[in-house]
C-alpha positions as CSV (number, residue, x, y, z in Angstrom):
1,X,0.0,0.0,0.0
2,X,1.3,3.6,-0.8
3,X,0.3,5.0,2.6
4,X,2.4,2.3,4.6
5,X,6.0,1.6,5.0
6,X,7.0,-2.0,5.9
7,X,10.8,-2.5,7.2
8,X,12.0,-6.0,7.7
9,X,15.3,-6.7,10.1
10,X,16.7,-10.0,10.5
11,X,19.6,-11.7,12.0
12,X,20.8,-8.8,14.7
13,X,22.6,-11.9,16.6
14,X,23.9,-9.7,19.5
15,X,24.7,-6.5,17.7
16,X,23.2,-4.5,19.3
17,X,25.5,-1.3,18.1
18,X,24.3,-2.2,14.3
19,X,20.8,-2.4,15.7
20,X,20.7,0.9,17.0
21,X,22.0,2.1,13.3
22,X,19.5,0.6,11.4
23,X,16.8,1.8,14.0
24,X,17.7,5.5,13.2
25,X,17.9,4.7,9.7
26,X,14.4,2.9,9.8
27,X,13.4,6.7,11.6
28,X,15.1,8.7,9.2
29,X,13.7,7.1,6.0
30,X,10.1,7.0,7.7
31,X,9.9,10.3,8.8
32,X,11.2,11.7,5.0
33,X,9.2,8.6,3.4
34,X,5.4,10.3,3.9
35,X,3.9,7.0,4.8
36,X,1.2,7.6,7.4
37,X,1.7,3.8,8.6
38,X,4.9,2.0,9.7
39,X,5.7,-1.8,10.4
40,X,8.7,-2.8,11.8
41,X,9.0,-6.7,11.4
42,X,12.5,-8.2,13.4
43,X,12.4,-11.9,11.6
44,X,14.5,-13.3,15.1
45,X,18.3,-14.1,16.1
46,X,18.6,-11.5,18.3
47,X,21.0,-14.0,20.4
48,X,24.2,-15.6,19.8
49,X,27.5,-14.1,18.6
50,X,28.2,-10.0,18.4
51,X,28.6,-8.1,21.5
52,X,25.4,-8.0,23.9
53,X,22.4,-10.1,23.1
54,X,20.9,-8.5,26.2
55,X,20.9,-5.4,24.8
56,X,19.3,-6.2,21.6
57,X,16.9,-8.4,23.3
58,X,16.1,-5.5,25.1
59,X,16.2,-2.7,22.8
60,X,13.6,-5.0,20.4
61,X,11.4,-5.7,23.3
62,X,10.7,-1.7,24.1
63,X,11.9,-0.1,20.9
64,X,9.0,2.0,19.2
65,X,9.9,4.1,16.6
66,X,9.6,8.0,16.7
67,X,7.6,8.0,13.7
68,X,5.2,10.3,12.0
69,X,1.5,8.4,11.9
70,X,0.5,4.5,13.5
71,X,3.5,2.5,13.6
72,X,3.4,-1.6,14.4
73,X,6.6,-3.4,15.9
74,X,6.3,-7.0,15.0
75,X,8.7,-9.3,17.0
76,X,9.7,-13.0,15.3
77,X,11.3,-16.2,16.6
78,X,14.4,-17.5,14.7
79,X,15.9,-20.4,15.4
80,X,18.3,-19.4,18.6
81,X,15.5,-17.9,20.5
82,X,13.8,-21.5,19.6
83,X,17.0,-23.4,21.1
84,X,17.4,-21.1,23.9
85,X,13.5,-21.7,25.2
86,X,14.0,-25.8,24.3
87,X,17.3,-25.3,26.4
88,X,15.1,-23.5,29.2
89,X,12.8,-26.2,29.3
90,X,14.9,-28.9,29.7
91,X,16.3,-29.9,26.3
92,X,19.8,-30.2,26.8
93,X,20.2,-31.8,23.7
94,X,18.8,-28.3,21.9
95,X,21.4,-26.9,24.7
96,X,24.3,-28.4,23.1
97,X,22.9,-27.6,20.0
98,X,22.4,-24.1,20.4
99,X,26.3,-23.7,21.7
100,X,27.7,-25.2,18.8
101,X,26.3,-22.2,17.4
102,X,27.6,-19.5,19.8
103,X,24.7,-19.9,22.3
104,X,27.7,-19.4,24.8
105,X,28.0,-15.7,23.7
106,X,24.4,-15.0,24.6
107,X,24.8,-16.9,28.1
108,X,27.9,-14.7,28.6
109,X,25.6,-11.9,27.6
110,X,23.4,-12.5,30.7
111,X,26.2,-13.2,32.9
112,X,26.5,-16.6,32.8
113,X,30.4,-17.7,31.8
114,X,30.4,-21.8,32.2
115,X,33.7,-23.0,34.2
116,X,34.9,-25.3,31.2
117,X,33.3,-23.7,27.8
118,X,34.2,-27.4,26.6
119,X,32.2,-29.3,28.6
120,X,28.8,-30.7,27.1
121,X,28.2,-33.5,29.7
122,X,24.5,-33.3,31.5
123,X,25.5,-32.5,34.9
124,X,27.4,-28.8,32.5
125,X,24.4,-28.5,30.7
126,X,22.2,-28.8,33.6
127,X,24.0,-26.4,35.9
128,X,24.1,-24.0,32.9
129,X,20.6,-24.5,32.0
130,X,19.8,-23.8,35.7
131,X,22.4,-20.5,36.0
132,X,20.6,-19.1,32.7
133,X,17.0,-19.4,34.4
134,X,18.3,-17.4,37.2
135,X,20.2,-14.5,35.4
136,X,16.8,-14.3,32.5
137,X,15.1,-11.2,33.4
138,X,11.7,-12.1,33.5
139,X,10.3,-9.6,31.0
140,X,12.5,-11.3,28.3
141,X,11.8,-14.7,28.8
142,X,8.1,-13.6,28.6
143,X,9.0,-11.6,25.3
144,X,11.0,-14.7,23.9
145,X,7.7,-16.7,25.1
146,X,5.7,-14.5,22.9
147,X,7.6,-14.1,20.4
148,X,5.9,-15.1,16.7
149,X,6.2,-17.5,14.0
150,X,5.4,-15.5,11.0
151,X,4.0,-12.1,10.2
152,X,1.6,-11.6,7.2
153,X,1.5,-8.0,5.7
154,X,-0.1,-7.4,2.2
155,X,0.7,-9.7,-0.1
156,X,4.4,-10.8,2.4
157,X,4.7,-13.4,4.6
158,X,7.4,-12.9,7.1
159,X,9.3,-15.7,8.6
160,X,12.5,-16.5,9.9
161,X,13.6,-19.3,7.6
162,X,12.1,-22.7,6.8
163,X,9.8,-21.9,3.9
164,X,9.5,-24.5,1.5
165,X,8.9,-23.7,-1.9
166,X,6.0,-24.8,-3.8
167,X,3.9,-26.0,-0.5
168,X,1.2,-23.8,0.7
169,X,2.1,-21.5,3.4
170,X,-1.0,-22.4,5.1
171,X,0.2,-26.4,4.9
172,X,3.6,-25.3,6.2
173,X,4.6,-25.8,10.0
């Protein structure tokens, strides 16, 4: 639609400092842009790798742009947030997954550093999982509880990954 701007941001993995960039960039095009509608759609990875996890975790959570008109903030799940919440409810196996990733960085990010970075065994994974729980702020494990699939706007359909082509969006899981 003419009157409505739709900006899609994916893969911030900890970066918060680039984040913050493309935020004012998002506000500087909208505000020159004359749309009288905004969407803002984060497609998920917001932890893992870069510099502070908490910090973009955050700054996606409360961010709302300083924009002229309505403007929508549309938050997705990618696939660390999914390993981290497996991880917090007991998957240890989506744990160990999830580090060989850099899920370590986004532990680290919350304050949690593990004695031996090396060591995958259950009694690690479970102390890690437990340490984690504890250092979570509340208000972001509720915003990585609530965090969405997909995101339909017009004639887009915003995921994180895992489309397949030729199926039927409405047959896909």
């Amino acid at each position: 639609s003419a009157d409505r701007g739709v900006y899609a941001v994916g893969d911030i993995h900890g970066r918060c400092d680039l984040l913050d960039a493309l935020l004012a960039g998002i506000e500087q095009h909208g505000r020159q842009s004359g749309h009288a509608c905004h969407v803002v759609v984060f497609l998920g990875d917001y932890l893992s790798r870069g510099l502070d996890s908490r910090a973009v975790v955050e700054r996606v959570r409360t961010w709302r742009p300083d924009l002229p008109g309505a403007a929508t903030v549309v938050a997705l799940k990618g696939n660390h947030e999914d390993l981290a919440l497996r991880f917090l409810a007991g998957d240890l196996e989506a744990g160990q997954h999830w580090f060989d990733y850099d899920g370590l960085d986004a532990l680290a990010h919350y304050g949690v550093v593990p004695p031996d970075p090396l060591a995958r065994d259950a009694a690690a994974l479970l102390d890690l999982r437990q340490r984690f729980e504890q250092a979570l702020p509340p208000e972001h494990l509720k915003f990585l509880r609530n965090l969405a699939v997909s995101h339909r706007e017009f004639d887009y359909h915003f995921v994180h990954a895992g489309v397949r082509p030729g199926v039927v969006l409405a047959d896909q899981s």
